[in-house]
Structures are given as structure tokens and as C-alpha cells.
GULUM-591838 format. One record per residue (C-alpha): residue number from 1; x, y, z. Coordinates in Angstrom, 2 decimals. Each point is the difference from the previous one (the first is absolute). Layout:
BEGIN
<site NUM,<X,Y,Z>>
...
END
This chain:
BEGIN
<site 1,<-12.60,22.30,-12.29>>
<site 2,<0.49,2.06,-3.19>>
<site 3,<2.73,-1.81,-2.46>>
<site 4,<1.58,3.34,-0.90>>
<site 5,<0.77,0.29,4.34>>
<site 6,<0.92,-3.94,0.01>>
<site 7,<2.93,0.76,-2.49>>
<site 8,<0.48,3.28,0.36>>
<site 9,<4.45,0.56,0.31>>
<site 10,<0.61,-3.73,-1.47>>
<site 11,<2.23,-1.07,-2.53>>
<site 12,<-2.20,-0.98,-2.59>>
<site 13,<0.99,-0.23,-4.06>>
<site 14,<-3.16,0.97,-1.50>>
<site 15,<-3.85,0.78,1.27>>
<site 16,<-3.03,-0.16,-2.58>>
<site 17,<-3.42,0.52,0.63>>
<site 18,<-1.73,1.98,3.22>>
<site 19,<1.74,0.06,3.58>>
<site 20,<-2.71,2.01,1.15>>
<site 21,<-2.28,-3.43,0.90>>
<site 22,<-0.51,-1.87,3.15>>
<site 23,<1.60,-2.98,0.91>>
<site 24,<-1.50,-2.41,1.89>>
<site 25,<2.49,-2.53,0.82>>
<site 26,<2.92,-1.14,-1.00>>
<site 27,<1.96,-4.12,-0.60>>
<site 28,<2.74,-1.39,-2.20>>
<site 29,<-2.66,-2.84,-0.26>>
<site 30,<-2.56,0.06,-3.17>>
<site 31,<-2.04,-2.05,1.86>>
<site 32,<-0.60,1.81,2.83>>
<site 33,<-0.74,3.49,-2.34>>
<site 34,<-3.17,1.22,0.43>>
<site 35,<-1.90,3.11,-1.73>>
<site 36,<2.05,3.10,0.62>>
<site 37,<3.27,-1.75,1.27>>
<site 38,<3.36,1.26,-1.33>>
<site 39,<1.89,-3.45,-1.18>>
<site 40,<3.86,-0.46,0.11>>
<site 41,<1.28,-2.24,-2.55>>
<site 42,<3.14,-1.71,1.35>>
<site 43,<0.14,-3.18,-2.03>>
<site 44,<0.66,1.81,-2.51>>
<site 45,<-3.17,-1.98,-1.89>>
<site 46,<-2.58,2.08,-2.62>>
<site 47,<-2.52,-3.20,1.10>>
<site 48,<-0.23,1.14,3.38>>
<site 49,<-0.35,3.70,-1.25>>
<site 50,<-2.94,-1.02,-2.12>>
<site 51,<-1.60,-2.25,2.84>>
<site 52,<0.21,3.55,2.45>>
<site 53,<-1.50,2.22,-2.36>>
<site 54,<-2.93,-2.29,-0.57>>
<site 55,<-0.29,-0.39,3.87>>
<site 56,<-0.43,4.00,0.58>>
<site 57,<3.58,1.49,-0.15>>
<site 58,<-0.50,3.54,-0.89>>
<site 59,<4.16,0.61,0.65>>
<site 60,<2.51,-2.48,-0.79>>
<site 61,<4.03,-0.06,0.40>>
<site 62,<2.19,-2.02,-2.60>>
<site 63,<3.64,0.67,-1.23>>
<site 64,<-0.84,0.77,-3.61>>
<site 65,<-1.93,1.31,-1.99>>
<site 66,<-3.65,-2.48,-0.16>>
<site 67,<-2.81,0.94,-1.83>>
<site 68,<-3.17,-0.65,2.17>>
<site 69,<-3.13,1.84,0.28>>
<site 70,<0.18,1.43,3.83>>
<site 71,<-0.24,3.71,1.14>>
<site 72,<3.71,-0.02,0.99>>
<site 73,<3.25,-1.98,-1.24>>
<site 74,<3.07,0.79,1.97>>
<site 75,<3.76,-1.15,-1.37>>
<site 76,<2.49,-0.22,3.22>>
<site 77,<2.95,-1.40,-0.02>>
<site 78,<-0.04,-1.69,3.58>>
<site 79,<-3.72,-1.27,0.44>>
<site 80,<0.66,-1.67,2.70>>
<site 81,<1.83,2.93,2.15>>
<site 82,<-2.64,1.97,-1.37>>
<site 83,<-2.55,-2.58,1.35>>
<site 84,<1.35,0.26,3.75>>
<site 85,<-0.48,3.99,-0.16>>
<site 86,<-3.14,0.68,-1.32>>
<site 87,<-1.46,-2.94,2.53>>
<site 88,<1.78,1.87,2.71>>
<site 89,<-1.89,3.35,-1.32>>
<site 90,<-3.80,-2.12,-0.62>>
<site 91,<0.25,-1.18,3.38>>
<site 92,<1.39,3.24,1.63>>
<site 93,<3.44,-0.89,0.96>>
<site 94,<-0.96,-2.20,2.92>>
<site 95,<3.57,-0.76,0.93>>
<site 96,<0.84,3.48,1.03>>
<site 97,<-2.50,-0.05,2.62>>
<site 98,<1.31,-3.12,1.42>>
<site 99,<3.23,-1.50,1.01>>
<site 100,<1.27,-2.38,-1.69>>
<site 101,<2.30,-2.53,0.47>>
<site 102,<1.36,-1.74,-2.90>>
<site 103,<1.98,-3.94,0.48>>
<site 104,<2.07,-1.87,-2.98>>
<site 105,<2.42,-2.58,0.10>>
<site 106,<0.12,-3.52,-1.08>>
<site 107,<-1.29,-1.93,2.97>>
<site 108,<-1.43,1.38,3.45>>
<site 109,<-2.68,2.59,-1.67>>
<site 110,<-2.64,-1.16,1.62>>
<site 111,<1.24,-1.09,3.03>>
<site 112,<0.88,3.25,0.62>>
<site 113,<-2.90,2.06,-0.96>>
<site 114,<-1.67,-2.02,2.38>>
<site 115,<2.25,0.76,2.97>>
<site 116,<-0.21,3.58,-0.72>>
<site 117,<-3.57,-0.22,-0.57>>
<site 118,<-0.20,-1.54,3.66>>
<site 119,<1.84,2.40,1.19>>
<site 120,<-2.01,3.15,-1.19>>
<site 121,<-3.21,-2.20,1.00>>
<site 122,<1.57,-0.01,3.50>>
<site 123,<0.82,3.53,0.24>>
<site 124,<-3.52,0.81,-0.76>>
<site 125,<0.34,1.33,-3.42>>
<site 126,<-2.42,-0.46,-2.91>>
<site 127,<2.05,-2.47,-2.13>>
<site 128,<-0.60,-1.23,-3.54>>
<site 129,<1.96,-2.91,-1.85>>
<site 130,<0.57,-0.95,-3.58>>
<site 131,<1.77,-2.99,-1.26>>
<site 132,<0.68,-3.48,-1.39>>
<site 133,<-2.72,-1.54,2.72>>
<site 134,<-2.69,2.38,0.08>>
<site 135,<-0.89,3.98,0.08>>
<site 136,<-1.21,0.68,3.51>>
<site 137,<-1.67,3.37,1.40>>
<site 138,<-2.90,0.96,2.48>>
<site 139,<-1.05,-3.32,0.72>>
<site 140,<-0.19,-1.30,-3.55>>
<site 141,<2.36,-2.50,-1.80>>
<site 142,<0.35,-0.22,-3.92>>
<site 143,<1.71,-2.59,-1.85>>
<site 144,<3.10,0.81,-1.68>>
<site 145,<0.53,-0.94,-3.84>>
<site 146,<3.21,1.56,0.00>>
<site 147,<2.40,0.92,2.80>>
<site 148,<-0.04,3.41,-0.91>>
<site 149,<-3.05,0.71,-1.90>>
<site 150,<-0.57,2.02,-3.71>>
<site 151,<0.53,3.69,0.12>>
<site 152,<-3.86,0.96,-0.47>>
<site 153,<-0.93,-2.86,2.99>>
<site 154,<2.90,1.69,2.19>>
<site 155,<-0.84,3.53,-0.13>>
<site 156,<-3.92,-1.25,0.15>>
<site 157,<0.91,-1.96,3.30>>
<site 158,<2.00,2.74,1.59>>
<site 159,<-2.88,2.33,-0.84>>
<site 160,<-2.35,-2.23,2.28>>
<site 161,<2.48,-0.36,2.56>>
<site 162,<0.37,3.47,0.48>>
<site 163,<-3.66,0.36,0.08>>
<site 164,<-0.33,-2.53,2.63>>
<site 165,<2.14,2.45,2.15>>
<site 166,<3.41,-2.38,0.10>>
<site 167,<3.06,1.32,1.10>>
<site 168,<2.46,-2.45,-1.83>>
<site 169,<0.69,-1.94,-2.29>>
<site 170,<2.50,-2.98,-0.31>>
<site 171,<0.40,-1.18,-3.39>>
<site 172,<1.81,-3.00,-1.47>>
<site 173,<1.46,1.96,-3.17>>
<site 174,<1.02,-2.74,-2.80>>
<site 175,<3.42,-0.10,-2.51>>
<site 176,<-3.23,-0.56,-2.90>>
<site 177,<-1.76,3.48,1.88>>
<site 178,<3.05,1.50,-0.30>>
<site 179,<0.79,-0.70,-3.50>>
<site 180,<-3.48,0.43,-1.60>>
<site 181,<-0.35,3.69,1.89>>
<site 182,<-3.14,-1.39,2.51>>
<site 183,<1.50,2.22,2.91>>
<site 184,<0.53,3.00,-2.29>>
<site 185,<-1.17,3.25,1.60>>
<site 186,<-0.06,-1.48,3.36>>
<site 187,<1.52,2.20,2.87>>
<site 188,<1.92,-2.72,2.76>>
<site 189,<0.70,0.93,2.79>>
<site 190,<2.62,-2.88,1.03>>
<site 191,<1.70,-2.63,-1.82>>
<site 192,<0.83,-3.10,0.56>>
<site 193,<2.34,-2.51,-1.40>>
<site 194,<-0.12,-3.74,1.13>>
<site 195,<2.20,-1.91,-2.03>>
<site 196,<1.44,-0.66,-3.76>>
<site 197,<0.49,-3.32,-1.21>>
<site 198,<-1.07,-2.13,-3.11>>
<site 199,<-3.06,-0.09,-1.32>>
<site 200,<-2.56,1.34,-3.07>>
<site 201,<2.84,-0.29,-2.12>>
<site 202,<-2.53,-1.34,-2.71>>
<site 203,<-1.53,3.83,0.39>>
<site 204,<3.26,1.98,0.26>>
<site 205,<2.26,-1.97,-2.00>>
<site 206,<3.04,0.69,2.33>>
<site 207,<1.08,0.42,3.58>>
<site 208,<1.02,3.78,-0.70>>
<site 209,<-3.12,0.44,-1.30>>
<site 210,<-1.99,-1.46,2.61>>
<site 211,<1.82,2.44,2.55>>
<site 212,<-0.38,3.08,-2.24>>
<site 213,<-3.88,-0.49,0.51>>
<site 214,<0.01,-0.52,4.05>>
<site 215,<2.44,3.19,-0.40>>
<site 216,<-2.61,2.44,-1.75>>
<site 217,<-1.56,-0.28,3.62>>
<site 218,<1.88,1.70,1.89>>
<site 219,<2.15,2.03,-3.47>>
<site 220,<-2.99,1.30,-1.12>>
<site 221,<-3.29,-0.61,1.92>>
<site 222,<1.62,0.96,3.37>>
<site 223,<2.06,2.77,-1.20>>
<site 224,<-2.08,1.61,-2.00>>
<site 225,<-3.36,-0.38,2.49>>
<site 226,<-1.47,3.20,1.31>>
<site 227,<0.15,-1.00,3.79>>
<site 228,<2.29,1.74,2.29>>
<site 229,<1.70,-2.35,2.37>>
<site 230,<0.85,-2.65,-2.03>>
<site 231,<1.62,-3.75,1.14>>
<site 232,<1.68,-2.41,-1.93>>
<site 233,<0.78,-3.21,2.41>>
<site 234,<2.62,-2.14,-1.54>>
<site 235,<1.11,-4.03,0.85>>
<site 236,<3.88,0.99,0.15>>
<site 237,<0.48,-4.35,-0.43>>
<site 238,<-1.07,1.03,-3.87>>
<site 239,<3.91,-0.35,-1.92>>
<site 240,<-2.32,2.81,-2.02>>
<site 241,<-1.64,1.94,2.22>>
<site 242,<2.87,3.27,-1.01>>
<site 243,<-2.37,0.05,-3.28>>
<site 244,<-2.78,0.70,1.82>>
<site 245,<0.67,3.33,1.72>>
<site 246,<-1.54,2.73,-1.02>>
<site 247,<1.21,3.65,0.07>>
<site 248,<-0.32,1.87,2.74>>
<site 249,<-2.07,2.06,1.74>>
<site 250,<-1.69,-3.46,0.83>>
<site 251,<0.43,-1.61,2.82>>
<site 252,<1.78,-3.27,0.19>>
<site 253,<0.25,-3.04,2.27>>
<site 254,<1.39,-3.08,0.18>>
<site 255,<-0.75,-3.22,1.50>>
<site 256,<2.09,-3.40,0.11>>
<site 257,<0.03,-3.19,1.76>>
<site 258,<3.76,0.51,0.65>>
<site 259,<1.54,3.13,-0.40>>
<site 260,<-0.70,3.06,2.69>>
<site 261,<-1.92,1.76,-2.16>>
<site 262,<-3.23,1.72,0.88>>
<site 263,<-2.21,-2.68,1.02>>
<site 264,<1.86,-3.29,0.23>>
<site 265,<0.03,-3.61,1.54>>
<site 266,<1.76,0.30,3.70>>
<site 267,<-1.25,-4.22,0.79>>
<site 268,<-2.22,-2.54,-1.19>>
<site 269,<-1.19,-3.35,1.14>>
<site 270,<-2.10,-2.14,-2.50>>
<site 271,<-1.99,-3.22,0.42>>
<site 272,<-2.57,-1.70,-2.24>>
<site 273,<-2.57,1.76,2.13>>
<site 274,<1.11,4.17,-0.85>>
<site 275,<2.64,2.54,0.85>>
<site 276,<1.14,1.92,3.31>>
<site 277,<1.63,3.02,-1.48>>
<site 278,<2.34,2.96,2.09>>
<site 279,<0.12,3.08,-2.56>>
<site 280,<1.68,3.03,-0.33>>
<site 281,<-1.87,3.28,-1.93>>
<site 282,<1.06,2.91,0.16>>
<site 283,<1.66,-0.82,3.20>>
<site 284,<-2.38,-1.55,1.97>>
<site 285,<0.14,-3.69,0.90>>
<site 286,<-2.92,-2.30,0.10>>
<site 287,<-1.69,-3.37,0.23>>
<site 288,<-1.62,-1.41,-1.79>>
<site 289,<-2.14,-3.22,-0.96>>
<site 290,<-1.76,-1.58,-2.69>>
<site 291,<-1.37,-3.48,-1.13>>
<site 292,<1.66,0.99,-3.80>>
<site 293,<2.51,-1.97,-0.44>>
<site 294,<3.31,0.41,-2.04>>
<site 295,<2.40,2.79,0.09>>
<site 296,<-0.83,1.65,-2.96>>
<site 297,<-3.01,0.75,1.89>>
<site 298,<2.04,1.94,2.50>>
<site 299,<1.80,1.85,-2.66>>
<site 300,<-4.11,0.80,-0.89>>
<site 301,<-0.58,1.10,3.40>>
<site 302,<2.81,2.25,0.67>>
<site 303,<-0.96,2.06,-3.52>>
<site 304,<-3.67,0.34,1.33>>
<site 305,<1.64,1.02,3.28>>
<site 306,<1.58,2.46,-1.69>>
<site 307,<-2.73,1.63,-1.69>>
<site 308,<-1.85,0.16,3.32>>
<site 309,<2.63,2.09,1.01>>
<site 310,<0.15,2.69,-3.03>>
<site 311,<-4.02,-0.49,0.89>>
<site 312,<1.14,1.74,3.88>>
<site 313,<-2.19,-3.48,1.10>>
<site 314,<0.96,-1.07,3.05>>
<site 315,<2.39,-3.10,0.95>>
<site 316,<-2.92,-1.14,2.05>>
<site 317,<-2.44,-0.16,-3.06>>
<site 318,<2.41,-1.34,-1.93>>
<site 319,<0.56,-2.65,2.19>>
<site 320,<-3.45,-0.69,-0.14>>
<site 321,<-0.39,0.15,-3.58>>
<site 322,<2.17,-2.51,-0.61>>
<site 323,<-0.91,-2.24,2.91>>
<site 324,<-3.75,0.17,-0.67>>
<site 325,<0.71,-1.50,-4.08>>
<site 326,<-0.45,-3.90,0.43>>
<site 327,<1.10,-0.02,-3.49>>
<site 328,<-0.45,0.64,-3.87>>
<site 329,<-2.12,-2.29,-2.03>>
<site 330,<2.03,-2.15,-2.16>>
<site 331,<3.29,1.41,1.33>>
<site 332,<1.36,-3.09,2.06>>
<site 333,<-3.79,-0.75,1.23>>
<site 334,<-0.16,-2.60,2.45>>
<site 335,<-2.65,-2.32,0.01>>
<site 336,<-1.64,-1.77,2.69>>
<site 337,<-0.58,-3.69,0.14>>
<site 338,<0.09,-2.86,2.60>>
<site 339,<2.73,-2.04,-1.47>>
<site 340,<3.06,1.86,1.60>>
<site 341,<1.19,1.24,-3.52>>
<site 342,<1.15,3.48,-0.42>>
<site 343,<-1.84,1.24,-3.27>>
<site 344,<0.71,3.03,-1.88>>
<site 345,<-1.23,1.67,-2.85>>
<site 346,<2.10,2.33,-1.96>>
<site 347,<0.18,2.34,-2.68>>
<site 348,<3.70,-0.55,-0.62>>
<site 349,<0.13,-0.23,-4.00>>
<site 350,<3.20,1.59,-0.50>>
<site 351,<3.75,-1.79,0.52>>
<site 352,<0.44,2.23,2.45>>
<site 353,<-3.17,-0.21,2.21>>
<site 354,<0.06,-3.62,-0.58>>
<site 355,<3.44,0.21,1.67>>
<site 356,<-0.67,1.72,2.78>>
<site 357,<-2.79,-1.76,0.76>>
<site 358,<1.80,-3.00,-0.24>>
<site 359,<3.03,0.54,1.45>>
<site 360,<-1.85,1.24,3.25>>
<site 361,<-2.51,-3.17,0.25>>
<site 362,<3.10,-2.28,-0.70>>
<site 363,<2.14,2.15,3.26>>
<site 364,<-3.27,-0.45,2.09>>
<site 365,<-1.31,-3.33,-1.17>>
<site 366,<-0.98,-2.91,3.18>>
<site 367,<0.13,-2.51,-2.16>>
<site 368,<-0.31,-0.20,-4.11>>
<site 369,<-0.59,2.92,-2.51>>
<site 370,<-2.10,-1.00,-2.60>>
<site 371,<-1.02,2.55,-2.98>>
<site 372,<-2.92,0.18,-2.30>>
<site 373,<0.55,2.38,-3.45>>
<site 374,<-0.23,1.24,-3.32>>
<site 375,<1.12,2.49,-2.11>>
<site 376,<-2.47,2.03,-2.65>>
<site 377,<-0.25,-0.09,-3.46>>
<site 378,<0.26,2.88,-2.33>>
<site 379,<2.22,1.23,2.76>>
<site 380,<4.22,0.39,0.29>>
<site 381,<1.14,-3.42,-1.04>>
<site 382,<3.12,0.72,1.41>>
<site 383,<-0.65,-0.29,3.56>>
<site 384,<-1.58,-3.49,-0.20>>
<site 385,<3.20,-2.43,-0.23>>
<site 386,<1.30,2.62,3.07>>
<site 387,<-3.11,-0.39,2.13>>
<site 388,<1.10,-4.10,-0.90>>
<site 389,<3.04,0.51,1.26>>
<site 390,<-1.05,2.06,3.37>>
<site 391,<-1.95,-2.13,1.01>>
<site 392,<2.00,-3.70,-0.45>>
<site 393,<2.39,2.37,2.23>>
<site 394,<-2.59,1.12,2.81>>
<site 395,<-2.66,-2.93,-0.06>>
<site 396,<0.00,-3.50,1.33>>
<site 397,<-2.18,-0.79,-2.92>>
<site 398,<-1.71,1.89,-2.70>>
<site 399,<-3.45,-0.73,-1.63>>
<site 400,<0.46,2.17,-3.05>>
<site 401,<-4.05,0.88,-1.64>>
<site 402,<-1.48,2.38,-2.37>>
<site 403,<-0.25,3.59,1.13>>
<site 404,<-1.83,2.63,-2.44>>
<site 405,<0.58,-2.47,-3.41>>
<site 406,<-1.66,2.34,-2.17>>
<site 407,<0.54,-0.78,-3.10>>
<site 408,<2.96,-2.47,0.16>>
<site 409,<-0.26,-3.06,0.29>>
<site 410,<0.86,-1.07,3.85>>
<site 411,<2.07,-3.33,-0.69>>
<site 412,<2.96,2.68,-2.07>>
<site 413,<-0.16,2.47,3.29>>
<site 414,<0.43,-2.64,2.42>>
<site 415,<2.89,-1.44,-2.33>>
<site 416,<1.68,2.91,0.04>>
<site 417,<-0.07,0.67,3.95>>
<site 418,<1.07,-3.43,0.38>>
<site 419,<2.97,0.15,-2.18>>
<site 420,<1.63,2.49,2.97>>
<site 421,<-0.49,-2.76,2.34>>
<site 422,<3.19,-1.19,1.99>>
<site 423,<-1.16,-3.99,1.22>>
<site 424,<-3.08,-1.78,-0.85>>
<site 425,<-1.91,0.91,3.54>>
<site 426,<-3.39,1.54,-2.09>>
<site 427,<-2.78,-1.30,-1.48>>
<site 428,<-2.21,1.41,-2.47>>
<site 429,<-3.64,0.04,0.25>>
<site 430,<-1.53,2.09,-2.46>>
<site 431,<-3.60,0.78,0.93>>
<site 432,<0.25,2.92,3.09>>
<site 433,<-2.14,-1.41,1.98>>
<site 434,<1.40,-3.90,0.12>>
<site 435,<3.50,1.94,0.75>>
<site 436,<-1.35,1.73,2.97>>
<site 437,<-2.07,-3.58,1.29>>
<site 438,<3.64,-1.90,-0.65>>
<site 439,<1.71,2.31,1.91>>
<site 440,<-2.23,0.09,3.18>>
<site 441,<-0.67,-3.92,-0.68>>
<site 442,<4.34,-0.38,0.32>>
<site 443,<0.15,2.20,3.15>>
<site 444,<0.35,-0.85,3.20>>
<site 445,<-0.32,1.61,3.11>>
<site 446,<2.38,2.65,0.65>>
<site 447,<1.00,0.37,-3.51>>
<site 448,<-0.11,3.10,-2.07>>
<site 449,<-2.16,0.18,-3.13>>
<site 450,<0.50,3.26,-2.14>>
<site 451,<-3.17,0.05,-3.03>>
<site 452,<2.37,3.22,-1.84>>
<site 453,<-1.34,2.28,-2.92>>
<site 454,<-3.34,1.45,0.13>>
<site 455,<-0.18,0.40,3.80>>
<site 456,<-3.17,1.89,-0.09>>
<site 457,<-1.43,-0.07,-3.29>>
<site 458,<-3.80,-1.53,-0.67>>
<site 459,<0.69,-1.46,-3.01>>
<site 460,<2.03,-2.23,-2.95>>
<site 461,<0.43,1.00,-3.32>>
<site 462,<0.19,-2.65,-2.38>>
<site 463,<-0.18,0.60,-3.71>>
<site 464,<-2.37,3.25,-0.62>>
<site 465,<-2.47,-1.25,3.25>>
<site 466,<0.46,1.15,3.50>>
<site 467,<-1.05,-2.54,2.56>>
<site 468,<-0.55,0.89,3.60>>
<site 469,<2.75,-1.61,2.07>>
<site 470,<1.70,0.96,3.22>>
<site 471,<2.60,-2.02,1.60>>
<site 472,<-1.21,0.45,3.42>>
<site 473,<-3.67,-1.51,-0.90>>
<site 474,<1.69,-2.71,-1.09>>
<site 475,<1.92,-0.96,2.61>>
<site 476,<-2.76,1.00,2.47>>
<site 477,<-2.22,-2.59,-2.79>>
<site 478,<2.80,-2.48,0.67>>
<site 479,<-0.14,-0.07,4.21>>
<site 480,<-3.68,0.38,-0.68>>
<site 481,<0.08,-3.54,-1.50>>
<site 482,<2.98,-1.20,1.85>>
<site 483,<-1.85,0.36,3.42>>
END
């Protein structure tokens, strides 16, 4: 596209040089700039200026003034808001042609893009998915790097899913996306808000702001998208959710797992084994069952019931949809053995996930609950003496390990999870993979094992390496041997 039509109407301070040129591509990357990209300087670095210019920029966005010898220097104010429009322009607006359905929250993302996904899948519609596991559309499956991916990947990925003639679009929309503009100039066409509770504190700095970020979702991106019929579905169990309703005329629902709201819990038997579910939405009552276990995960069903509904999908798919989804990788993930242990892998690395998780294996438990985890480092210190303390309340015994150390040292995070211990039932093994052979090596049959943390990640950072490691090889490794 031609610069002059890729900027054309946006707040910009100052313009020198020729708009009249061709741009080729666009990144926020320098290392990814090739000759005739237009480069977006967000680091606010002259290096990485320097390094795009020599690598082909012919346009480049700072916010001041930087000498360099390019055909075009923009000043802006807001790079990176500017960054989300003129991908949206580059790569044609992609989201208006589609429908998208935007998911935040703390915990139960994922989990419920994936029951939505299932049930578009069984309703026969062309259905794409982006988020913290993997992008998915027409067959193929891309690995994530970030839930919610860069503005300039975004737009680029919508752009391909439109091509490839899909209908909709869930997408796991991040409190990071939100804050660093990623979604900007995306039009939603439903909202949906999971839950709020602690966590990338480290990022936000505060609680408030935390929620202010999940809020822009449905405050701006929502209410200011171009689509007509327009859904925001809310978990009325949120003590915030009032903060997250957004003027009218949008449409807005509610779901809870107590009050008679608009999709809501009418019974519910558990066992280690899944859920049998009756649900109410939008007046109908149905059954329902799944081998997800937990009742968060029925709170994440009944908010994917309710977008089938604003969908006009009917209870029959939906039904299906969620019947049909054995499960989410990493999200409570059972894995098979032979020794009569109920293993799970989970992504829990949050207080509250961790919680939940726990308190439901510890209210379901045949025998012992044992628990394998971590906490990361360069991450909120403040949640690892509370994890501590969750789980010497939940678990029979704790094996507490290294996580993502990064660069801390993994002897001071494990120090400071154990100092919220209550009791002296843990051990500490410090090497991943010895934690995860102790804890199946302690089991016995009928005892629950949680490995809690990474759930379905490939891989370890320690340091400024990334190993490949995935809890579920490694127990699968250990019954491997075992047998």
C-alpha cells in the first residue's frame, strides 16, 4: 500500500520526507524489516532505528524527532495505537469481514475458546482459533508465542483467515494485548469475560490496574467496534463484573453458577472422572456431560453456552459441542497409565487457578492428593508464598520444583513459596524432572497426582536458554521406564 493511504486521518506530530512511496510490509521488530518495510519503533531505542534502516526501512515511526537517512520519518505520539491501525489498513481490515469473538479473564480463556470453538465446529461453521495453545484455521495449526499475538502478526493472521473463507473467530484476548494496543482497530462482535483475580501484577503494578486493561475490552474495543449486533457475556460471580458493562446499545448477558441469571447452574454432579451438568440459557434446560472436571469448568461451559445462543446455534449443537471436547491440553489433562493413579497436568500458575484446581481434586480425591509445582522467575513475587500457602491447605503433600527460573536463581523462589507453607508435608526437589519422577515414584494406586504450572508448554527456561520440556513426556518417560 501507499504510506500517504496507510496514515492517512492519524494523529501523527510531525511527517518528513515522501508519503507518496510503497510500503511493503510492516513490524515493530528491526529484525524482521526488510527492504521497503515501514518500521515502528516502540522501545523507544535509536539502536533499533539504526539496525531497520540498514535492513531496508524506507518509512519509520518513533516519538521524536531522530535523524536517520530513510525516505519518511513519522513523530506520533501513540506508536503503538498507531501500530494496530495501519496493520488493520495493510492487511485490509480482515476483522470486519469476520466475526469475531473476543475472551479475557484471569483463568478459563482457553478452556473456553475451545468449547465455543467445538461448538461452531459442530454447527458446521468455518471456525478459526487464536490463543495461549496454538492459532488454528483450515486444517492448519501454528504455535503460539504469545496468547494474543503482536498487532502486525494479528491483523496478518486474520487476513489469512479470512482468505481461507472462515466464518469466526474465537480469540483469547490478553490483559498485556489489551494494554500494549495489539487488538486496536479490531471490530468484535461478542465479548466475553471469564474471571478477575490476581495475577501479572509484576506487569500492571496493581489490581486496579490489572482490571482497567481486561476493561478496555469491552469499554473500548466492544463499544466502539463497527459491528451491529453486538454481545458482551458477563460471569455475574465476578464481585467486579458492574465495571465491565458497557453502554448501551450493546447487548448484554449474564451467566452464573448460582444466581438466575441468563445462563446459570440448575444441578451438578462431579466425580474424578467429569461433570453431568442440567443448565438453564435463555430459558431452556439441558444436560449435559463432560469428562472436564471441576466446576469452574461449568461456569466455562455455561458462558460458551451462552454465546451459542447470541450465535441463534441450536441447543442440540451446543450440546454436541461441548460433549464432543475430550478436553484442553494442559488444562486439567489427564494422563493415562497402568498404575491406577489419576494424573493431571495443569496450567494453573496463578493463586487462584492453583486453588481451584486444588480445592476440586482435594473434594474428589479416592485416596491422597499429591502436587508437583513451581512458580516463575522474573514474574509477580507476590503470589509465590500464597501459592505455598494454597497448597499446604489443598494437598496431602507438596513437591515444590522450579517452574520458568529465568534468571533467578531457583533455591530463593522455592524459599519463598515455602515460607507460606502451613506444616512440613512438602519436599523440595529442585530439578523438574526428578519432582515429577518423585511424585509418580510416591503414588499409589488411586491417588491423585497434580504436575501444576506449564500444563501445555514444550519447554523450560532457565537462565537466557530455552530447553524443550513438557510435563506430560515426562511422566509418559517415567511409566515408559516404570513398566
Amino acid at each position: 500500500m501507499i504510506l500517504r493511504e496507510l496514515i492517512d486521518g492519524l494523529s501523527v506530530i510531525d511527517i518528513k520526507g515522501n508519503t507518496n512511496i510503497e510500503v511493503k510490509g510492516i513490524t515493530k521488530d528491526s529484525r524482521r524489516t526488510k527492504e521497503g518495510f515501514m518500521f515502528f519503533s516502540t522501545d523507544k531505542s535509536e539502536k533499533y532505528v539504526k539496525d531497520a534502516v540498514l535492513r531496508g526501512a524506507i518509512a519509520v515511526v518513533t516519538d521524536s524527532d531522530i535523524p536517520m537517512n530513510t525516505q519518511c520519518s513519522i513523530v506520533a505520539k501513540d506508536i503503538k495505537g498507531m501500530l494496530g491501525k495501519v496493520a488493520s489498513r495493510f492487511y485490509g481490515s480482515p476483522s470486519k469481514g469476520l466475526v469475531v469473538i473476543g475472551i479475557t479473564g484471569t483463568n478459563g480463556k482457553t478452556t473456553t475458546s475451545y468449547l465455543i470453538e467445538s461448538i461452531l465446529i459442530s454447527s458446521g461453521k468455518n471456525t478459526g482459533l487464536i490463543g495461549t495453545i496454538s492459532h488454528k484455521y483450515d486444517g492448519r495449526t501454528l504455535k503460539a508465542e504469545n496468547t494474543t499475538p503482536g498487532a502486525e502478526e494479528l491483523q496478518c493472521l486474520l487476513r489469512d483467515m479470512l482468505s481461507a473463507k472462515t466464518e469466526y473467530v474465537v480469540m483469547e484476548v490478553s490483559s498485556h494485548a489489551l494494554d500494549q494496543k495489539r487488538v486496536e482497530d479490531i471490530h468484535f462482535d461478542t465479548a466475553i469475560l471469564t474471571n478477575m483475580t490476581h495475577d501479572h501484577l509484576d506487569y500492571h503494578k496493581s489490581f486496579e490496574r490489572y482490571r482497567e486493561a481486561k476493561r478496555l475490552l469491552f469499554k473500548n474495543y466492544l463499544q466502539n467496534s463497527l459491528k451491529q449486533n453486538r454481545y458482551a457475556i458477563l460471569n455475574m460471580d465476578e464481585p467486579f463484573v458492574t465495571e465491565f458493562i458497557p453502554d448501551e446499545p450493546i447487548n448484554t448477558l449474564y451467566y452464573s453458577l448460582s444466581k438466575n441469571t441468563n445462563a446459570y447452574l440448575v444441578d451438578c454432579v462431579e466425580d474424578i472422572n467429569g461433570l453431568q451438568l442440567t443448565c438453564s440459557v435463555m430459558g431452556e434446560t439441558f444436560s449435559v456431560k463432560t469428562p472436564m472436571i471441576g466446576i469452574f469448568n461449568a461456569s466455562n461451559i455455561l458462558a460458551a453456552s451462552l454465546f451459542g445462543y447470541t450465535a441463534k446455534i441450536s441447543k442440540e449443537f451446543i450440546i454436541s459441542g461441548i460433549e464432543r471436547l475430550s478436553g484442553v491440553p494442559g488444562r486439567l489433562e489427564r494422563v493415562k497409565n497402568n498404575k491406577g493413579i489419576n494424573v493431571f497436568v495443569d496450567y494453573a500458575h496463578t493463586p487462584d487457578a492453583l486453588k481451584n484446581v486444588l480445592e476440586t481434586l482435594n473434594r474428589l480425591k479416592p485416596r491422597r492428593l499429591i502436587i508437583v509445582f513451581g512458580c516463575g522467575g522474573d514474574r509477580d513475587k507476590a503470589k509465590r508464598p500464597i501459592m505455598g500457602n494454597i497448597a499446604s491447605r489443598f494437598a496431602d503433600f507438596s513437591i515444590i520444583t522450579t517452574d520458568n527460573p529465568r534468571s533467578e536463581a531457583p533455591p530463593d523462589i522455592i524459599d519463598q513459596i515455602t515460607n507460606g507453607f502451613q506444616g512440613n508435608h512438602f519436599k523440595v526437589v529442585e530439578n523438574r524432572k526428578e519432582a515429577i519422577f518423585e511424585g509418580l515414584r510416591i503414588s499409589r494406586e488411586n491417588d491423585v497426582l497434580l504436575v501444576a504450572g506449564k500444563g501445555h508448554e514444550d519447554y523450560q527456561i532457565i537462565g537466557q536458554e530455552v530447553f524443550h520440556f513438557s510435563d506430560k513426556e515426562v511422566i509418559e518417560e517415567f511409566i515408559d521406564v516404570a513398566d
